[in-house]
N, C-alpha and C positions, 0 to 999 in steps of 0.2 A: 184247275180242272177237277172236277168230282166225278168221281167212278164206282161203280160196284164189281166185286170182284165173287166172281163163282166160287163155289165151293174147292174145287178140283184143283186151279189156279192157285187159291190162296193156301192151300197145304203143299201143292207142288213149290209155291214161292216158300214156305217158311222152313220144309224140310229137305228140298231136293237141289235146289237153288238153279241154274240156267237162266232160262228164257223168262218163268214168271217172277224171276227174285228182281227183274227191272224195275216190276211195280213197287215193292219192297222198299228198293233204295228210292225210286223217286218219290214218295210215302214220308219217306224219313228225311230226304232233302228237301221238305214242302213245296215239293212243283205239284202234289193233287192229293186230293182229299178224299179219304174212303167214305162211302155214304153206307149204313147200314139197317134194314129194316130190323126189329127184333126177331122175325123170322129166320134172315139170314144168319145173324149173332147165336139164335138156336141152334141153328144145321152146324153151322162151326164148330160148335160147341158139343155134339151131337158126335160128329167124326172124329173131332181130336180125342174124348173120352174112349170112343173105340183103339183108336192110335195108342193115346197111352195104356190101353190093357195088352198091348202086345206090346208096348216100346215101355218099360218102366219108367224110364230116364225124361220121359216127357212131361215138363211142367205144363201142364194145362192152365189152368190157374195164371200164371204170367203171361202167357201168350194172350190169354182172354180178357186180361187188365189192360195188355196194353193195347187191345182193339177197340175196350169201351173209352178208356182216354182219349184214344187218336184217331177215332170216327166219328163221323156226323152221323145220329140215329133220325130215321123218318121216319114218318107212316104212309106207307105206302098208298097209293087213291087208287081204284079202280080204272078200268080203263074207259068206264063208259060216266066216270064222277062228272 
């Protein structure tokens, strides 16, 4: 299964853990597959660099290696393509 995952979600999954760290684990146990526009990968990237100016201890940087490894990048099509 391929899924995109919001912004909000995916930092809630990687620092807060619960309800969205299910995606997380089933991510890592390859039952689905992140799909990400470069847009998205921006905004991610975008919020964590905020994150870490208030959390020093936040590797940005490895978080973001291993979303480009372990996601399927697209280009997104209009909706009227």
């Amino acid at each position: 299964m391929r899924i995109v995952i919001d912004t909000n979600v995916m930092i809630s999954a990687i620092f807060f853990k619960g309800k969205p760290d299910i995606i997380l684990d089933a991510w890592q146990d390859g039952k689905l597959e992140i799909v990400l526009s470069v847009e998205i990968f921006n905004e991610y990237s975008r919020v964590l660099h905020r994150l870490a100016d208030k959390y020093t201890t936040i590797d940005t940087s490895a978080i973001l290696s291993l979303l480009t490894a372990g996601s399927r990048f697209i280009e997104p099509k209009g909706i009227f393509s």
